[in-house]
N, C-alpha and C positions, 0 to 999 in steps of 0.2 A: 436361792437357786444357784448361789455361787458365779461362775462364768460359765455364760449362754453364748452364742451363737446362732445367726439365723437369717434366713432371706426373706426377703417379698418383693412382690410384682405388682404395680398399681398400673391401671389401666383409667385414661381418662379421656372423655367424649360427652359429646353435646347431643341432647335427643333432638335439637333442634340447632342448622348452623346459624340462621339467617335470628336466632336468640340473642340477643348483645346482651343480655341481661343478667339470667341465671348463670352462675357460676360453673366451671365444668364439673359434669360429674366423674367419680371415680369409683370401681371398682378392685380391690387388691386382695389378694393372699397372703399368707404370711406362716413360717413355722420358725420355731424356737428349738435348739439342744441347749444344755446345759450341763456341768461336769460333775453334777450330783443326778444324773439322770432323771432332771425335771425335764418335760416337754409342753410343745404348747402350739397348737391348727387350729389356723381361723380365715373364715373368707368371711367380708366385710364390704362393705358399700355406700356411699352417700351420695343422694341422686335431687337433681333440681331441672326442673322443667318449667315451660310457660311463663317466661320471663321472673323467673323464683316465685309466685306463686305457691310450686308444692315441692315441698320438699319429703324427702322420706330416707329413713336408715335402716341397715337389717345390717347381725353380725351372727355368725354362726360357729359353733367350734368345738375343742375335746382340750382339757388339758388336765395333765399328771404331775403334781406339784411337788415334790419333797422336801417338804419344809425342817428349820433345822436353828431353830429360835433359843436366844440364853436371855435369861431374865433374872432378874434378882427381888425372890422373894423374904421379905424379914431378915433379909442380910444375908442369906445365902444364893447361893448362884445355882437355877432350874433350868435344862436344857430339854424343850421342849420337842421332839420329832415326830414326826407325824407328814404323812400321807394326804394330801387333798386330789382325787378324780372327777373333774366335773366337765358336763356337758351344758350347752348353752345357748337361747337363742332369742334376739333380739329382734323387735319389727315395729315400726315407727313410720307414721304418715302426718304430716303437716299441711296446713293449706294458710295462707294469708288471709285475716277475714278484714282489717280496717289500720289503713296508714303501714306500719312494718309491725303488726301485732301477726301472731302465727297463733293458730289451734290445734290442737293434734293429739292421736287417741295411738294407744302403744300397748305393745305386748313385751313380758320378759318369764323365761322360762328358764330355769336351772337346777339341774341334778346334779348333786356332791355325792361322795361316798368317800369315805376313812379308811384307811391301814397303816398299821403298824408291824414294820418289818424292816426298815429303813436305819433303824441306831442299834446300837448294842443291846442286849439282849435286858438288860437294866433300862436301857433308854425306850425301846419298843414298852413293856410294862408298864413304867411310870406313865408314858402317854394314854396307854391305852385304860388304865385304870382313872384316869385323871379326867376323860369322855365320858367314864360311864360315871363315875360321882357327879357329874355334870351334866348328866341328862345329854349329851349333845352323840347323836347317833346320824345315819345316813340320812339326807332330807332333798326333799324336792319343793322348792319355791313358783308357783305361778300366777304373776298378775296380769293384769289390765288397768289403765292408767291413762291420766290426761298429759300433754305437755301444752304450757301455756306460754309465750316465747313472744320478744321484742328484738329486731336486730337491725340497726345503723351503722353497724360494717360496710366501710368501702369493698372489702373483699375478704373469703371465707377464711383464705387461704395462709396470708399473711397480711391482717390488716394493720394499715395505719393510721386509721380514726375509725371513731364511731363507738358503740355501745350496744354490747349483747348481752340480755338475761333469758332465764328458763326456770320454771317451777315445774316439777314434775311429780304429784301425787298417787301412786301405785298401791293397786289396791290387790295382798295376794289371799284368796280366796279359797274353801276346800271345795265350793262347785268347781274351780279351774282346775283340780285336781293338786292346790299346793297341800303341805302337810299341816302348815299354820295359817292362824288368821290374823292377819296384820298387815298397817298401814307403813309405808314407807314414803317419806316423801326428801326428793335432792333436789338443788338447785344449783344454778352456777354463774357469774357476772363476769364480764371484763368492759373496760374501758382503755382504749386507745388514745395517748395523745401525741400527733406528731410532732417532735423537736427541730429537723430539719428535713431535707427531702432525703438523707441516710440515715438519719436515727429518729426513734418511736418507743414510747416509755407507755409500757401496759400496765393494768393490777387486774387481778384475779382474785372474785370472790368465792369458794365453792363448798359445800356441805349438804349433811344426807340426817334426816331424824324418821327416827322407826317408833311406833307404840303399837301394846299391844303383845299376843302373842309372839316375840320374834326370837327366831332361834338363832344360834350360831352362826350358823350359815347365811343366816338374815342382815348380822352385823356388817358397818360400816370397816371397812379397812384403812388405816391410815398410808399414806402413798402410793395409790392406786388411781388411774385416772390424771397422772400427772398433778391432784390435789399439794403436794408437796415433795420435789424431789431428797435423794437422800436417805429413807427409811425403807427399809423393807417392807415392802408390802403385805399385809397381814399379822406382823406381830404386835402392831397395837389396834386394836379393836374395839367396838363398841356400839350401843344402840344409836349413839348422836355423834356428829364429827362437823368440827368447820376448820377450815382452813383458806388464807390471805395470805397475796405474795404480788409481788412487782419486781418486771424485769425490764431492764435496761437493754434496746438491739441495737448494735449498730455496723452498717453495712460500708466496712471499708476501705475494700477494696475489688472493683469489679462484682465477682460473685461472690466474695469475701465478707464474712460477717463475722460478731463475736456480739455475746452476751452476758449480761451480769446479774443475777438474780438472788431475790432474799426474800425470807418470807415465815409464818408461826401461827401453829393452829394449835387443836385442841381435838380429844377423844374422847368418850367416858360413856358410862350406860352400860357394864359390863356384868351381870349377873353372876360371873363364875370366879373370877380371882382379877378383882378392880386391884389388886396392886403392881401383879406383870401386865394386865392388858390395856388399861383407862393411862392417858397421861393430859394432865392438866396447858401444861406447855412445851409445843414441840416446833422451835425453830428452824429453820434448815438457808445456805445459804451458798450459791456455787458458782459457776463461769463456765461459758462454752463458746465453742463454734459453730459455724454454721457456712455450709455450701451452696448455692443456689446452682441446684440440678436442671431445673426448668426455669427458665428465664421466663418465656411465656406468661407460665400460670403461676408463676411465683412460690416453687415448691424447692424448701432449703432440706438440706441433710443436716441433720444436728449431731452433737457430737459434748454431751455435756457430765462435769464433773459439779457433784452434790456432795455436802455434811451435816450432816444434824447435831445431835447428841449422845451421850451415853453409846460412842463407839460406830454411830448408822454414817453408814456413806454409801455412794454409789454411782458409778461411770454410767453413762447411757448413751448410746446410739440410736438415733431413729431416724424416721422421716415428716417432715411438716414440726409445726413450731408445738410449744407443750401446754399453751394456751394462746 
């Protein structure tokens, strides 16, 4: 997407004050430009009530991708372009059933669509010839799904101790109207350990396996999801992804923070050309700052610089930490 640009507005509130419990919830928007004429609208939310009890997510949105991918097949160099339009919506309910175990039943629904009009007129062809040898055409994915979740976070927000995992088995279906039949199932870990009352050393476990029917559009993206910063999101792909990283915060000065992080995963399961899109190992490794905007609820602006390999890098700006 090149350089974006973008705002958002989180709004955060307690459905109960007299709750010491649950963490606040928050509601936010957000849109993206970028100077390849990618865009990207999402309104988003994560909500807890009855002393954290239930929890629930919903994220909703439109985005116009222009992707603009070089790979190097058999020694040659392939510049991949191509168009991604997708629409998108997520909804997710949790309820605590025993000790910090969570259960939880979810919906995810997604519409893509392709063009090719974006590269040179050489560029636009190869892509679009390169879909249809591929079988990969417009697609619509919709499942329903379990989340099965543990968490011993002192806090959602910016913890420094405790233990959070999730398993989430997705099941997309043609009664739900998806195009294919296939199981998806991701998961994600982290563990906090605090060093002193300013710094806290995390590791993050996170990965996504598909069987089955799964299309393109089905596949896992490597650095998406904050799984590993550094790579562009979507140019290596695949049916299976795991990826491991640990980062070093520390807060030192007032709201003053910096961090250090490193970390090497892995992609593969790619049915169409496993030698641009599968990579066996993909480390990444970078340093940031961090602002703490709200003191209160413990919400840092970050502000982080990532490298991988084979030329991936990538500056990021956000808000809240990236696990």
């Amino acid at each position: 997407m090149k350089t974006g640009i973008g705002a958002m507005g989180m709004y955060f509130f307690k459905f109960d004050k007299e709750d010491k419990i649950s963490p606040p919830s928050n509601v936010n928007v957000m849109g993206l430009y970028s100077t390849n004429k990618s865009y990207f609208i999402a309104l988003m939310g994560k909500l807890f009530w009855s002393e954290d009890i239930n929890r629930a997510n919903f994220a909703t949105g439109v985005g116009n991708v222009n992707n603009n991918f070089l790979y190097s097949i058999n020694g040659d160099d392939v510049r991949l372009v191509f168009t991604e339009n997708r629409k998108f919506v997520t909804l997710e309910y949790s309820r605590k059933i025993l000790g910090e175990f969570y259960l939880g039943v979810l919906y995810l629904g997604t519409q893509t669509s392709y063009a090719f009009n974006n590269g040179t007129d050489e560029e636009n062809d190869f892509a679009e010839d390169f879909f249809k040898e591929n079988g990969i055409t417009d697609n619509f994915v919709s499942s329903v799904g379990l989340n099965i979740s543990y968490d011993t976070r002192d806090y959602v927000y910016y913890p420094s101790r405790g233990l959070m995992f999730s398993i989430r088995p997705k099941f997309n279906t043609e009664w739900l109207g998806s195009h294919n039949n296939y199981t998806d199932t991701d998961f994600e870990a982290a563990y906090f350990v605090p060093l002193s009352s300013d710094k806290v050393l995390g590791f993050a476990l996170g990965g996504d396996f598909a069987t089955g029917d799964v299309p393109f559009d089905g596949y896992q993206n490597y650095g998406v999801r904050n799984n590993l910063r550094g790579y562009q999101a979507g140019k290596y792909k695949g049916k299976h992804m795991i990826a491991a990283q640990a980062e070093y915060r520390w807060r030192f000065y007032k709201r003053w923070g910096a961090v250090a992080f490193a970390g090497a995963g892995s992609v593969w399961g790619n049915d169409e050309e496993e030698e641009a899109f599968d990579r066996k190992l993909l480390p990444s490794a970078g340093l940031g700052m961090r602002f703490m905007v709200s003191r209160e609820k413990r919400i840092n602006l970050r502000l982080d610089y990532a490298f991988g390999i084979d030329g991936n890098q990538g500056l990021y700006f956000g808000v809240k930490e990236a696990f």
